[in-house]
NUDRENFI-100274 format. One line per 5 residues: for each residue x, y, z of C-alpha. Coordinates in pm, 1 decimal. Last residue first. Layout:
BEGIN
X/Y/Z  ...
REM end
This chain:
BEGIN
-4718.6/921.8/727.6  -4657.4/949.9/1109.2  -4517.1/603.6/1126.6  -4257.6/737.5/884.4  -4189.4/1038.3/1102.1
-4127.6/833.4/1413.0  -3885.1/549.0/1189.5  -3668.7/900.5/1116.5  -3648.8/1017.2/1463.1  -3507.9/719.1/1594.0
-3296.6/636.0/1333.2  -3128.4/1005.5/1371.5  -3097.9/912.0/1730.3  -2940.4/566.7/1635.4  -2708.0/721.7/1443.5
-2619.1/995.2/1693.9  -2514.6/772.6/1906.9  -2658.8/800.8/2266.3  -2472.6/622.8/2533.1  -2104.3/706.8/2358.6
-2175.5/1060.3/2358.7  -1947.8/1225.0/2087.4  -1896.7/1569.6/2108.9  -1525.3/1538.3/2238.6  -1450.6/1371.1/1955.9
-1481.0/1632.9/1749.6  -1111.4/1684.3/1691.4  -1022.8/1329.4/1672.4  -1269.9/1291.6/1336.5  -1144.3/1606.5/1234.6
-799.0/1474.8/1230.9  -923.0/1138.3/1073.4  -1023.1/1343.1/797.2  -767.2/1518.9/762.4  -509.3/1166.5/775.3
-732.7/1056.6/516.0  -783.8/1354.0/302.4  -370.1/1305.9/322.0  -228.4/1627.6/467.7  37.4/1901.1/275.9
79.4/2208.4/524.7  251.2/2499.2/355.6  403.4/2747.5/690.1  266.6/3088.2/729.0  75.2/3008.7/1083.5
-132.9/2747.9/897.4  -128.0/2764.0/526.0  -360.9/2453.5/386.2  -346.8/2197.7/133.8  -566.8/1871.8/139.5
-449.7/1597.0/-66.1  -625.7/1372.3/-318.0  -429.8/1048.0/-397.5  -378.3/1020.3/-803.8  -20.1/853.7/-701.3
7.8/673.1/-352.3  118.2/845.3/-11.6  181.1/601.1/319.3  300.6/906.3/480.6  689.6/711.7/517.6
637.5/627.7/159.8  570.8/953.3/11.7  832.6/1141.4/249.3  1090.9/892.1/121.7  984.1/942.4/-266.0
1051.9/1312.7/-227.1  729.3/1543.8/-291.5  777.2/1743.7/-549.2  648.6/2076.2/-539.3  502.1/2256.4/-853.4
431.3/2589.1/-909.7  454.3/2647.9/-1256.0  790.7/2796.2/-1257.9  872.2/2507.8/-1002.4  949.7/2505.9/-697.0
1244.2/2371.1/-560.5  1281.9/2092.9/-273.5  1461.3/2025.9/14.1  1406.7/1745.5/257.4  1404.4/1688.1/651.5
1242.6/1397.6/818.5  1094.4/1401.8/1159.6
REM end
């Protein structure tokens, strides 16, 4: 874990150091999601979120039945019904 100090500014601004940046793989113009989370700032690539969620939910996932092919499934039934 790296360990950095930083000011904010009268506008609110953080920067990030370079360092952090690189080591989180972070490029310029890259959305970021911001949360609090037990009163501490968290800063997480959409990315890195969304690959959190993805973990997350993984639990619901059942490998024998995708849920694509379920949803594929019940869409080529109501097109033969038209």
């Amino acid at each position: 874990m790296s360990e950095h100090t930083a000011n904010l500014s009268k506008e609110g601004r953080v920067l990030i150091p370079a360092t952090i940046r690189r080591e989180l793989g972070l490029r310029e113009g890259e959305p970021l999601s911001i949360s609090v989370v037990d009163g501490e700032i968290r800063i997480v690539s959409r990315l890195a979120a969304l690959r959190q969620m993805q973990q997350r939910l993984a639990h619901l996932r059942d490998p024998l039945n995708p849920a694509v092919d379920e949803l594929l499934r019940e869409r080529r039934e109501a097109a033969s019904h038209e």
